[in-house]
C-alpha positions, -999 to +999 in steps of 0.1 A: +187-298-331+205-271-310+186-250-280+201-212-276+181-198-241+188-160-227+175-128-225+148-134-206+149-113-179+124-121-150+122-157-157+121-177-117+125-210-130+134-237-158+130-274-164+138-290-192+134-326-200+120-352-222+134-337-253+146-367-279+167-353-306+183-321-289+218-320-293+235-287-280+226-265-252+234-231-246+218-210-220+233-178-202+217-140-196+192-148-174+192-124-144+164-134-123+169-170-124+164-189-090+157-227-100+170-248-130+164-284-132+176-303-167+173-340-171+157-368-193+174-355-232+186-388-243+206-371-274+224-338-255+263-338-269+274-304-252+262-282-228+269-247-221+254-224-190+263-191-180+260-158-169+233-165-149+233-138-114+206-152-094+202-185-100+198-204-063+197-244-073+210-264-102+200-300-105+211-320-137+207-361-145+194-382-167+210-371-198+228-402-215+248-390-244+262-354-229+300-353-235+309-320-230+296-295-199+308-257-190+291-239-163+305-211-148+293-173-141+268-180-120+274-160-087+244-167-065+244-204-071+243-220-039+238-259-045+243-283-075+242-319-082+255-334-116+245-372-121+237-398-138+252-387-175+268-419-186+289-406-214+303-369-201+340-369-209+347-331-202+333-313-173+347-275-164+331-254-134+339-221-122+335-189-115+308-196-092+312-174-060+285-183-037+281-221-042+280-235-009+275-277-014+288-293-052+277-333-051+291-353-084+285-385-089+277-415-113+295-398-146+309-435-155+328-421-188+341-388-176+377-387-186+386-348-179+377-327-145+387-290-140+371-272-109+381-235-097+373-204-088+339-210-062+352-192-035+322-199-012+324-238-017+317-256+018+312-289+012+323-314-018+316-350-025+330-369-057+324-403-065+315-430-084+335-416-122+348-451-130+365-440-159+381-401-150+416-396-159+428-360-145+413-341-114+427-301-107+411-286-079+417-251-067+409-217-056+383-229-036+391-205-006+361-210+017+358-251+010+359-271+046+353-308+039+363-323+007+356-367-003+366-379-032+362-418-037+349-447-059+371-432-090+388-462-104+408-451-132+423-416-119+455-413-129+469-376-119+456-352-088+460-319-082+445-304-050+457-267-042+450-231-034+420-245-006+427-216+020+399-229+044+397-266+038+396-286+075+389-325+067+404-343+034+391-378+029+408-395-003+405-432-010+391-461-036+410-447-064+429-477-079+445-465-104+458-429-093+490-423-102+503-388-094+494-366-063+504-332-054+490-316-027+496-285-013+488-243-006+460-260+018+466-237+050+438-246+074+440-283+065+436-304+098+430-341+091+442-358+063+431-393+053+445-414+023+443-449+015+431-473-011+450-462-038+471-493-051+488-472-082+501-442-066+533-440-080+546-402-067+533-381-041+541-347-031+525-331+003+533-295+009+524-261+021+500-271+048+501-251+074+481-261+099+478-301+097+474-316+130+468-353+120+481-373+092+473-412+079+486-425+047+479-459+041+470-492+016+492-478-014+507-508-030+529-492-058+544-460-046+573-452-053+583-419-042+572-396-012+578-361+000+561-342+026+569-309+041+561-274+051+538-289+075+545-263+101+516-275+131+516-311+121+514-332+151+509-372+143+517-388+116+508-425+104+524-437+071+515-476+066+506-504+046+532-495+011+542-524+001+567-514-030+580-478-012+617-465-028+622-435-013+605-409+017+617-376+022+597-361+055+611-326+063+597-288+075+576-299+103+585-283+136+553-292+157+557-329+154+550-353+187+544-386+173+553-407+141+544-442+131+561-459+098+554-492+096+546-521+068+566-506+037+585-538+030+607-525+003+616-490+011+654-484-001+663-452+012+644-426+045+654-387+047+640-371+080+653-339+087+640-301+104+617-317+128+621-297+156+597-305+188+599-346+179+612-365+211+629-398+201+609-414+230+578-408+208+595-422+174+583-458+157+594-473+132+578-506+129+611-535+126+589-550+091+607-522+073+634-533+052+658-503+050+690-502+029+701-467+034+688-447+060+710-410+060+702-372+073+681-384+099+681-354+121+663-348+151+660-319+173+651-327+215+654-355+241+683-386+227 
């Protein structure tokens, strides 16, 4: 059974539910929608919502067999939250300009995750997708806080184009892989840890990061950070299988802590320009067979 919804122009509000054999969804050309809630349709396979100008709230649960889900031009949207849909395995959102709060949580199956394009985005929280795969973020210019946790099988990340993000908490993601970061320009505290998989990470572009810990990452194996212009402390700890760091770009940093990477094999530091070597650490637990270019700028 398939569901095609539009045209209706002064409709206020929709909710949907408790339909048993419905199995594709497609609802767009609504102009005066305000409220849509959709939950409870135990046989929905694809969903697809759209082109809806005025719709205010979107709530949608409860719907066990979903596997595919595309929303995007809805420009008045201002809150959603997606949960509880067991078997989703491809989500895409965008193209929503006024969305101000986006909450996703227990998607257990969801394997594929593309989000762009909400340029009023304030707040994000993502948890709880046991089994998601691949994560791209961006052009979210307005976006301030961002948590993403609880997402055990993540294996590649990629967070960018966030003009206005402040705070970025990342953690509890076991099997993560791959991280870039980057084109984040109002970013001020960063906070990763948990993430016992992370092979390579790349950290870039950030203009105005004041405060930086990276910690509790068992596998990694390589790590770059720069273009980090204001950054001001930084705390990398707790890498147990580390190769090689390459730290570089940051011309506002006072204080640096590296400590607890027992097998770290080779340390770049270079174009640091305010660091004083009073204000330098490096814990002695780091075993360090080639240490070159180290190159700092102020007090000896």
């Amino acid at each position: 059974m398939s569901m095609v919804i539009g045209g209706i122009k002064q409709l206020r509000s929709m909710v949907i539910g408790g339909i048993k054999q419905l199995m594709s969804m497609v609802i767009g050309g609504i102009k005066q929608l305000m409220s849509m809630v959709i939950g409870g349709i135990k046989q929905l396979r694809s969903m697809v919502i759209g082109g809806i100008k005025q719709l205010r709230s979107m709530v949608i649960g409860g719907i066990k067999q979903l596997r595919s889900m595309v929303i995007g031009g809805i420009k008045q949207l201002r809150s959603m939250v997606i949960g509880g849909i067991k078997q989703l395995r491809s989500m895409v959102i965008g193209g929503i300009k006024q969305l101000r709060s986006m909450v996703i949580g227990g998607i257990k199956q969801l394997r594929s995750m593309v989000i762009g394009g909400i340029k009023q985005l304030r707040s994000m929280v993502i948890g709880g997708i046991k089994q998601l795969r691949s994560m791209v973020i961006g052009g979210i210019k307005q976006l301030r806080s961002m948590v993403i946790g609880g997402i055990k099988q993540l294996r590649s990340m990629v967070i960018g184009g966030i003009k206005q993000l402040r705070s970025m908490v990342i953690g509890g993601i076991k099997q993560l892989r791959s991280m870039v970061i980057g084109g984040i320009k109002q970013l001020m505290s960063m906070v990763i840890g948990g993430i016992k998989q992370l092979r390579s990470m790349v950290i870039g572009g950030i203009k105005q990061l004041m405060s930086m810990v990276i910690g509790g990452i068992k596998q990694l194996m390589s790590m770059v950070i720069g273009g980090i212009k204001q950054l001001r402390s930084m705390v990398i700890g707790g890498i147990k299988q580390l190769m090689s760091m390459v730290i570089g770009g940051i011309k506002q940093l006072m204080s640096m802590v590296i400590g607890g990477i027992k097998q770290l094999m080779s340390m770049v530091i270079g174009g640091i320009k305010q660091l004083m070597f009073g204000n330098v650490l490096v814990l002695c637990d780091c075993f360090i067979q080639n240490m070159s270019n180290m190159h700092l700028k102020g007090q000896m």
